[in-house]
N, C-alpha and C positions, 0 to 999 in steps of 0.2 A: 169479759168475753174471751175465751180462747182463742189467740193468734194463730191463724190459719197454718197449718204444716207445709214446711215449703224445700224444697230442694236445695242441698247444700251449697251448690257453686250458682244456685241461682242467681243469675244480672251476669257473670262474669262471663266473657268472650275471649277465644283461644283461637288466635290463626294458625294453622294447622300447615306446614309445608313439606309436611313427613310422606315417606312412604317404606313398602315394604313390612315389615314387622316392630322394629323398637318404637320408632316414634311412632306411630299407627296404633300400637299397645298401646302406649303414655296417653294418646289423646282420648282414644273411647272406654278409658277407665276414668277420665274428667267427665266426658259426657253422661258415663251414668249417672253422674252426682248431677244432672244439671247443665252445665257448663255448657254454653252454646258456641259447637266447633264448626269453624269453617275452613274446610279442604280447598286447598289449592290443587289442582289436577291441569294436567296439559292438554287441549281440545283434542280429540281422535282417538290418542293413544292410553290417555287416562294415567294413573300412577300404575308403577311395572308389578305392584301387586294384585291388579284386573287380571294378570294374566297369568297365573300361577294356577296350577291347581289343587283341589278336584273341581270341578264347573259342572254346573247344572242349568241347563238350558242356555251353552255358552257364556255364563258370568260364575265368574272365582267366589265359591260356596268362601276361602281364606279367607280373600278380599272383604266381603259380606261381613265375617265374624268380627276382622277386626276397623271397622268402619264403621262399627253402627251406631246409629243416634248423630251422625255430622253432617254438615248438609256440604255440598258439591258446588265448587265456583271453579269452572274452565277458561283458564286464562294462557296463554301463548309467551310462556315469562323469556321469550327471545325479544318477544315488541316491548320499546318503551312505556307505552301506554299501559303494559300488560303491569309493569314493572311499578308504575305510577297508581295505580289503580292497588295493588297490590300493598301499600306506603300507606296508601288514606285505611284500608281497611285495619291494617298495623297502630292506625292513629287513635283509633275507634277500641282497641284490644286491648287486655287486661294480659295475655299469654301469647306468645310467639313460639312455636317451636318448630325446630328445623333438623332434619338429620343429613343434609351434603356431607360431601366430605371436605375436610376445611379450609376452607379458601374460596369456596365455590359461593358460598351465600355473599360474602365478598363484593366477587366475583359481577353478582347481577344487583349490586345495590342494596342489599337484603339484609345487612349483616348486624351487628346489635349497636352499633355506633351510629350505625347513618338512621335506623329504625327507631332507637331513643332520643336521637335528638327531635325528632316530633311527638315524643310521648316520654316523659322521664319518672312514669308511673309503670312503664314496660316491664314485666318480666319475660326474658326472651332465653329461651334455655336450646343447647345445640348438643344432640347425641350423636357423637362419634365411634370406630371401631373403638380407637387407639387415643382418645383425647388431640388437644386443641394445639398442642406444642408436645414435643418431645422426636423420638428420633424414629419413632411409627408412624408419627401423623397422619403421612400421607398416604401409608396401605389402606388399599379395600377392604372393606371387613365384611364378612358375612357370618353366620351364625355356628357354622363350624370350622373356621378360622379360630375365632375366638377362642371356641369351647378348645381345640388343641393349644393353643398360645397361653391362655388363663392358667393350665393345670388341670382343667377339669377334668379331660377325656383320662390323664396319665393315672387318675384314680379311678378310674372307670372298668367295667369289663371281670372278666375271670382273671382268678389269680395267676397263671400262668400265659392269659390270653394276651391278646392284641390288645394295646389299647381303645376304647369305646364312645363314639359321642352319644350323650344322653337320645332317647327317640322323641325328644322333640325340640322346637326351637329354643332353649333354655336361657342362650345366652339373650337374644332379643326380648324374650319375656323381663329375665329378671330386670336387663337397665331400662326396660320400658315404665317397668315400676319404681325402679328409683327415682325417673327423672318425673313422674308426677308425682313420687312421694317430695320431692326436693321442688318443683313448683307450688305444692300445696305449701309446703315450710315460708315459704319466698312469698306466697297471697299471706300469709299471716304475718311475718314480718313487715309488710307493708302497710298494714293495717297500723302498725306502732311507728315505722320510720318516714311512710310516705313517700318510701324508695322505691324501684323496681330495681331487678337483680339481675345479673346474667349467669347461666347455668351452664358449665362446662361435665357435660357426661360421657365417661368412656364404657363402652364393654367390656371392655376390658378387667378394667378397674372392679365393676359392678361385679363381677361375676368371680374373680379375687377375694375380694370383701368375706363371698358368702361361703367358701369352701375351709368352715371354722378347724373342723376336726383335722384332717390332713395339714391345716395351718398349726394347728397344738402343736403337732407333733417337727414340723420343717424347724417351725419358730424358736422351741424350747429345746429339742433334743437337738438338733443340727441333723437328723435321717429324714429321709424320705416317705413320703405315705406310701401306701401301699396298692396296688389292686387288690381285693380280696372280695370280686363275687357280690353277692348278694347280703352277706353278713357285714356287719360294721366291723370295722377298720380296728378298734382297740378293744370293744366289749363282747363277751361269746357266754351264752348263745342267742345274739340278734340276726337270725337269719331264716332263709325260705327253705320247705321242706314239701317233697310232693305226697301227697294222701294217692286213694285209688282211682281220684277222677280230677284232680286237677291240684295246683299249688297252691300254698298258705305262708303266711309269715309268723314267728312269733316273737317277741322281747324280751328277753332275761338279762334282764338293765341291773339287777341289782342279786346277793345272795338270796334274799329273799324270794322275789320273779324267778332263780334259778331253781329253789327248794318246791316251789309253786308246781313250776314245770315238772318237775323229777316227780308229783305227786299225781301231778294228771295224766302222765303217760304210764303210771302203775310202777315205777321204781321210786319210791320215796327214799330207799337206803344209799340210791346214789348222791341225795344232798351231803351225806355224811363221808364220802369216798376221797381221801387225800388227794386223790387226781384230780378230784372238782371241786377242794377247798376253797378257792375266791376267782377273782377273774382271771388273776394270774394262771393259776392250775389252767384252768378251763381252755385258754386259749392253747396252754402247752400241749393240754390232750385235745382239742379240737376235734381234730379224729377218730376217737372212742366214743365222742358226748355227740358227735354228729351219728352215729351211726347207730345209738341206742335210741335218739329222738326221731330216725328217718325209718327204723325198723316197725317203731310204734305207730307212726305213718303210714305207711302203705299197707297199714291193717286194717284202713276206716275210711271213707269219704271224708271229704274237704270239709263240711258242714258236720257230718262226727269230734270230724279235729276240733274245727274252731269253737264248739261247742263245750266241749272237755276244756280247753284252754281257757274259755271265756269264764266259766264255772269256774276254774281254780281263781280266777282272779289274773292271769296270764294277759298280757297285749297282744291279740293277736288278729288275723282275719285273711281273707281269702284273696288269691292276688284276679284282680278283676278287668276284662277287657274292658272299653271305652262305654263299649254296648250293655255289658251287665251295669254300669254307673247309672246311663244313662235310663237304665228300667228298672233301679233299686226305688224302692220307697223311700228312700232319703231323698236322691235328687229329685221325685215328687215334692216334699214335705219341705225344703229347702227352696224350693223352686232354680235349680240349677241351670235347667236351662229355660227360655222366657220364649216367646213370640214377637214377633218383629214383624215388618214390612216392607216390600220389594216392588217396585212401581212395575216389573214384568212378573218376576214367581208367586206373588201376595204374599199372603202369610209365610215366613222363614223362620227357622230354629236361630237364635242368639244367645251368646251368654256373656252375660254381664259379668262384673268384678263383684267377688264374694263378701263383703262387709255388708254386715245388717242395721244400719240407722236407725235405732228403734224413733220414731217421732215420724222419721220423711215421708214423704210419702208416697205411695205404691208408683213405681216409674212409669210414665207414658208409654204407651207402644214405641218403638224404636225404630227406625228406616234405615236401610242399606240403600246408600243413593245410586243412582244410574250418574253418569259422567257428567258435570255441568247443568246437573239437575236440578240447581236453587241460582243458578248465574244470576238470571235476572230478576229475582227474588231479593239478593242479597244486595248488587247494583241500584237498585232502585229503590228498597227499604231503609238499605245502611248509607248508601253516598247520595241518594237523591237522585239519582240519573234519570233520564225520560225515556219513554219508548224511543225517540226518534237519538236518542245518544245511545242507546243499548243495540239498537239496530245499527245503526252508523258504526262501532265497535265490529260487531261482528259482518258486517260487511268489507272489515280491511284485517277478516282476520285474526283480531285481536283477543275475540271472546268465540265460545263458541253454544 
């Protein structure tokens, strides 16, 4: 008989004490796999990313995206009880994750020392700006902090522009991925040691890592990257060019992608032009090979271009708002983005993490909770509590 398909982090439980975007990232990319997370939220006020917006029908559309699939326990982590209650669910947990800033988890009891000595199968992992030591630690980090402190923004932008931060939260996304790529390492590791691990994540760090191309060059040559626009940084011509109704990008990664090109815009004798012998040439005339490829451009719609380039065999395509993605037949056919549910809007637009499992199975509908929306769901399923102890809680307060 074929063994029923089953969800990859299925059985495992992640308490969840993130808020804002990295850890909030890290955990509802576990959730899609499965992974039953439970949010820590403060009664009232909720996590500070309820309050961000754009909002629809007063609740953060953010909030919502990156939240979904975890269920909601409001707990008042100033009361003891709150703080006690908080430990037993930690006792019960396969993942801990926390993004304070460090000292603070500490601070309320919370921290991976006093939390694995009741569970020594714990993996407890802590996303910081600036990591856990060092002479940052205890700056604020926010998401364009980072992206200036990393490097990122200093390659960012036009060549003679200001520097640029990406348009969207980059830095939060990427270490939100690392630290569930680096939790997922840590559940399988455990599997062979029996250990649970502790996870030190900066933003820093994560978003360092990935800035390979300008690192070639710092690392090997001793110079600096560069800003350079929308074309890549060493190869020409990897760059955006506008047609008569909107902009496109193409790739000329190699002599060959470059001869390709020079055939689909109608100059095929320019692969042969000492000026545009290899990549070297190419970027030294930049300025002539841009200008023959942008001339041929603004002779044709966007979907002329990318057609001609697609036909030569060229990497190319059309530079696209959120909204044309959103109504491509790929993000149909992909299903990019999913249907969810909101105890006040109903049905919501969600989008999960893009990895295909082929075997899994098709994911449950996914909920964006309201504040404290599983308390006593979670109280009384996971720790056994009674009506009359869950009321008694929230009668001093404690829960809400």
């Amino acid at each position: 008989m074929e063994a029923k398909a089953r969800n990859l982090l299925e059985g495992v439980r992640i308490l969840d004490l993130t808020r804002v975007m990295s850890g909030p990232f890290c955990t509802a990319m576990l959730a899609d796999l499965g992974a039953e997370v439970i949010k820590i939220e403060m009664p009232g006020f909720g996590e500070e990313g309820r309050h961000f917006a754009p909002f629809k029908e007063e609740h953060s559309t953010y909030f919502m995206l990156l939240n979904r699939g975890k269920k909601s326990v409001a707990l008042n982590l100033k009361d003891a009880d709150a703080v006690r209650i908080v430990k037993e669910i930690a006792a019960t947990s396969d993942v801990v994750v926390e993004n304070f800033r460090p000292g603070v988890a500490a601070r309320l009891g919370l921290d991976h020392a006093t939390l694995r000595a009741g569970n020594e199968r714990l993996i407890y992992a802590s996303i910081s700006g600036f990591g856990q030591e060092g002479p940052l630690s205890n700056w604020p980090a926010f998401d364009l902090v980072i992206q200036a402190m990393s490097g990122l923004m200093s390659i960012t932008g036009e060549r003679d522009g200001r520097a640029m931060a990406v348009g969207e939260s980059f830095a939060d996304v990427a270490t939100g991925m690392f630290a569930s790529w680096g939790i997922l390492a840590a559940l399988f590791d455990r599997e062979r040691a029996g250990q649970g691990r502790y996870l030190d994540v900066a933003m820093l760090d994560s978003v360092f890592s990935m800035l390979l191309t300008g690192l070639s060059r710092q690392l090997y040559t001793g110079t600096d990257a560069r800003r350079v626009g929308n074309r890549h940084p060493e190869t020409y011509p990897v760059d955006s060019f506008s047609a008569s109704d909107g902009d496109f990008v193409l790739v000329g990664f190699s002599d060959g992608a470059f001869r390709a090109i020079m055939t689909a815009i109608g100059k095929p004798e320019l692969a042969d032009d000492p000026r545009f012998a290899d990549n070297k040439a190419r970027n030294v005339h930049e300025a002539e090979l841009r200008a023959e490829i942008a001339a041929w451009a603004r002779g044709r719609s966007r979907a002329e271009a990318v057609e001609a380039l697609q036909k030569a065999g060229v990497p190319s395509g059309p530079v696209w708002t959120l909204g044309d993605v959103v109504a491509s037949p790929h993000a149909a056919t992909r299903g990019l983005v999913s249907t969810g549910t909101n105890a006040v809007l109903g049905d919501i637009p969600l989008v999960r993490q893009p990895v295909h499992f082929h075997g899994a199975p098709v994911p449950e509908t996914q909920r964006a909770p309201l504040i404290g929306e599983d308390t006593d769901a979670v109280l009384s399923g996971l720790l056994g509590l009674t009506a009359e102890d869950i009321q008694s809680l929230r009668n001093r307060k404690v829960i809400a």
